[in-house]
N, C-alpha and C positions, 0 to 999 in steps of 0.2 A: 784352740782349746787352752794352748798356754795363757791365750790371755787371762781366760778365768779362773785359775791357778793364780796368779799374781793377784789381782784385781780382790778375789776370794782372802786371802793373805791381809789386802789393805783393809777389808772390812773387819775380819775377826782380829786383827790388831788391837780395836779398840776392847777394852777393861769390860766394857758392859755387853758388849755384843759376845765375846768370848766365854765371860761366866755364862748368858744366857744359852748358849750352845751345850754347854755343859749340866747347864739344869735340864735344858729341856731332853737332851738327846742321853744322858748320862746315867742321869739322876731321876730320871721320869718327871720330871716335872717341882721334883723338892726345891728349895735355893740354899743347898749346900756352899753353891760360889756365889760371893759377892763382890760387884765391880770392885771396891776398895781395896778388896781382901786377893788380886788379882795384880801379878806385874810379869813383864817378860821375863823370860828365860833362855839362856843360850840354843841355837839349834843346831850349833856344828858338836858335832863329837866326832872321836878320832880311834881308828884301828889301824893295826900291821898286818901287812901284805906283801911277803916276798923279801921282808928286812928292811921296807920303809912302811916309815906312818904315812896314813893318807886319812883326811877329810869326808865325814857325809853331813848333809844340809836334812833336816828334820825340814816340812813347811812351818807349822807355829809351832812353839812353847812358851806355858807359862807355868806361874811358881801359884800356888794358895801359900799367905803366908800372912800369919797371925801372931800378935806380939812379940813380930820380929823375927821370927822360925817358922823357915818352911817345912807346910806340913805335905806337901804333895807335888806333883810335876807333872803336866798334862801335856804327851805329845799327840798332834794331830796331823795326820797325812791326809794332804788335800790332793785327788785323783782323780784325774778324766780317762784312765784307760789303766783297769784291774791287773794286775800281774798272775799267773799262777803260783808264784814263789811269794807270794805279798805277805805271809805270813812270816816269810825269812826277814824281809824289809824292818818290820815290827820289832822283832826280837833283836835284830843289831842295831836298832834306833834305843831302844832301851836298855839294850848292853849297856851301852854307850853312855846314857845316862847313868847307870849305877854303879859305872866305872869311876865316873868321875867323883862320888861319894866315898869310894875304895881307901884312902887315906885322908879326907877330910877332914876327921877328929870329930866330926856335928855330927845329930845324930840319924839316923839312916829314916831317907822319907821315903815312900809307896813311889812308882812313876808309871801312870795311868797313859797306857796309849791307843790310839782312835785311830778310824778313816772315814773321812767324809767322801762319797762322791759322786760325782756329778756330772756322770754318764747318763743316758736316757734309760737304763732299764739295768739290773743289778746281774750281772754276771757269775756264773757258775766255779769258782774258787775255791781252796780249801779255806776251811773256816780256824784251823787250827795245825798247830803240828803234826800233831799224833796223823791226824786227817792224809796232809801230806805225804808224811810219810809211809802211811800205807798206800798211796795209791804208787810210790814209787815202789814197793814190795816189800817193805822192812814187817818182819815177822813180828806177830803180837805178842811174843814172849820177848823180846826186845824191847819193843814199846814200853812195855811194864817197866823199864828201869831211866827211859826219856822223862824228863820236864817235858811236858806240855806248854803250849803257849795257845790264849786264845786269839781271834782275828774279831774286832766289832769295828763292822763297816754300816752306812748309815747311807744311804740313798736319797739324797736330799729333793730326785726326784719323784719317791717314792712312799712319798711319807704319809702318813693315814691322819685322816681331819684332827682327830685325837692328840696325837702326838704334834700337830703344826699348831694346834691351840695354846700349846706352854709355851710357847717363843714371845716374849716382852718386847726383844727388840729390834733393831731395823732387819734382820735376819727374819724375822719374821714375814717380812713383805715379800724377800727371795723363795723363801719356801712355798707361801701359798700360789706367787704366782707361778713357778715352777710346776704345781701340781695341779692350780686349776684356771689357770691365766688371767686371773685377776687377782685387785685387793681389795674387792668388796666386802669383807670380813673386817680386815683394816682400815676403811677410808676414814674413822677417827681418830685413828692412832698417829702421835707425834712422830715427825721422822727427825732422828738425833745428829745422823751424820750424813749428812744432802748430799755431797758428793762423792763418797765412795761409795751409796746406795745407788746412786745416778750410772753410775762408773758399772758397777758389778751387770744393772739391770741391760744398757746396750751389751756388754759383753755377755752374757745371755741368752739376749734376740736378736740381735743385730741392730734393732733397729735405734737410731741415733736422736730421734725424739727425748727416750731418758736422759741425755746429756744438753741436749737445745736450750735448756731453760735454767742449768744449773747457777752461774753468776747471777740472773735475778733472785734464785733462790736463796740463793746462798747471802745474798743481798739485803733481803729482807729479815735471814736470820741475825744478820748482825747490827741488826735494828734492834732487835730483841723480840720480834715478830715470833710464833710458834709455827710449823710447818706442819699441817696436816696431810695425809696423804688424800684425803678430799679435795682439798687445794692443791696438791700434785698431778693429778687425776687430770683436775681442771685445766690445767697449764700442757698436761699430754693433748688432752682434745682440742685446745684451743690451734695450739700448734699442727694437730692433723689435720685442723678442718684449713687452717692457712695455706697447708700445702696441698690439700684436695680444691679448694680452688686456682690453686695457682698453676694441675697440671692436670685434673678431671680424677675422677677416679677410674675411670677404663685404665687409663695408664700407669693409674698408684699401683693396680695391682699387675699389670705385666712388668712393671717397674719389679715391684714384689718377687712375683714369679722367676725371672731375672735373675735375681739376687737368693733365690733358694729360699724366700720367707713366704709362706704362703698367708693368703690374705684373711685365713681361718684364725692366726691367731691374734688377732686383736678387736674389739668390743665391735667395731664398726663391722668387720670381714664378716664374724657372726652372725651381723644382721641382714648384711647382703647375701650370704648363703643361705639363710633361711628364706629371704624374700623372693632368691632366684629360681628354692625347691617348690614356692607358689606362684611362679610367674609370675609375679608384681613387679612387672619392670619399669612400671609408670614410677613406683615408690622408691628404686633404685637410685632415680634421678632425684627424685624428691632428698633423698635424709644425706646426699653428697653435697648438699648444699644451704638444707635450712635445717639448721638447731631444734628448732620447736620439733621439728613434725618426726627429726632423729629420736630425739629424746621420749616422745609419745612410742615410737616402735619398738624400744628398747624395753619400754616397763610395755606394751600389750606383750611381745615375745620372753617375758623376763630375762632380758640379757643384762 
């Protein structure tokens, strides 16, 4: 899982992919941020502990910042395993930040912090301080005099067709197939950054197809070629069907099996289990091997 933390990291990195996060999951869909209008921002800040300073690492920050002045600070905590304290995390990530304003002399900007994550199913946390802190027993005459802090976490496998529709950019390819394992939604859309998109998708599934084809791709982009994920698609199939004849698919899928990937999630597994829930095992053999007659079962099954 740490990989996808990282890998997650190198994608929202880029300007365009990072506003579009922020439109779509933030902002509902407005484009409050624009790539331009978008640069990094430190992610260490620093507390005392015991009579020494010590270090925390935020995963991204960025600044909005318009003729010259920043107007905002977006920290995002990228997660594969919820905390029950995750609310505490938030609040010294953001200390943090508007400590560092504290003698500045410029003038005081908002700092806007998130969690994306990217566990299979959203877990039962507190959403808030207040929250928190009653389940630890702090009396609600008490509370009355606490700041609040809220928690917005964002389950990116979990996200409703609605809200995966405003994602512009290659983020968008993550989200839909995370939720419905494909990107037949997208297969027109331009893909901008080939290889951290490649990079994210194997760490994801495992499967190492998304990376097989990146130097041609990449290739081609610096031809000045456009990269559709139609033509990415292409280059996955082509490459599966290489490696189904090179080793049957009986064995792709204990191969699979194996490996903890069941053969359910990808475009072909779907058609084999569908074909094996009709006994058509003549056809089995049939679409591991010819294109045509694959292709014809995919649109009669609409997979």
């Amino acid at each position: 899982m740490a990989e996808k933390d990282i890998l997650e990291k190198v994608l929202m990195a880029h300007s365009d992919v990072f506003a579009d996060c922020g439109n779509a999951l933030v902002y509902s869909g407005r484009k409050r941020l624009k790539a331009e209008d978008v640069f990094p921002a430190p992610t260490e800040s620093f507390y005392r502990r015991k009579g020494k300073v010590h270090s925390q690492f935020e995963d991204v920050s960025a600044y909005l910042i318009k003729n010259g002045e920043i107007k905002l600070q977006f920290l995002i905590g990228n997660e594969t395993a919820l905390e029950g304290r995750q609310v505490l995390r938030k609040a010294s990530y953001q200390g943090g930040a508007y400590r560092a304003q504290l003698e500045s002399g410029r003038p005081v900007y908002p700092v806007i912090g998130i969690v994306i994550d990217w566990t299979r199913k959203g877990e039962r946390i507190p959403r808030s301080l207040h929250e928190l802190l009653r389940r630890e027993g702090v009396a609600e005459e008490d509370l009355e005099l606490v700041d609040d802090v809220k928690l917005e976490v964002y389950h990116m496998n979990n996200l409703s067709p609605e809200i995966r529709a405003r994602f512009t950019s290659d983020m968008g390819f993550v989200a839909d197939y995370l939720n419905e394992g494909s990107f037949e939604n997208r297969k027109d859309q331009k893909i901008v950054h080939i290889e951290a998109l490649c990079e994210m998708m194997e760490a994801l599934t495992g499967d190492t197809r998304f990376t097989d084809q990146v130097d041609e791709l990449l290739r081609k982009q610096e031809e000045g070629k456009e990269i559709t994920m139609c033509e990415y698609i292409d280059f996955l199939e082509a490459r599966g069907e290489a490696r189904g004849e090179k080793r049957g698919e009986a064995r792709g899928i204990t191969i699979g099996e194996e490996r903890g990937i069941t053969i359910g999630e990808t475009r072909l597994g779907n058609l084999i289990q569908a074909l094996l829930k009709e006994k058509k095992f003549s056809e089995i053999d049939a679409v591991s091997t010819n294109r045509k007659r694959r292709h014809e079962l995919y649109k009669q099954y609409g997979i």
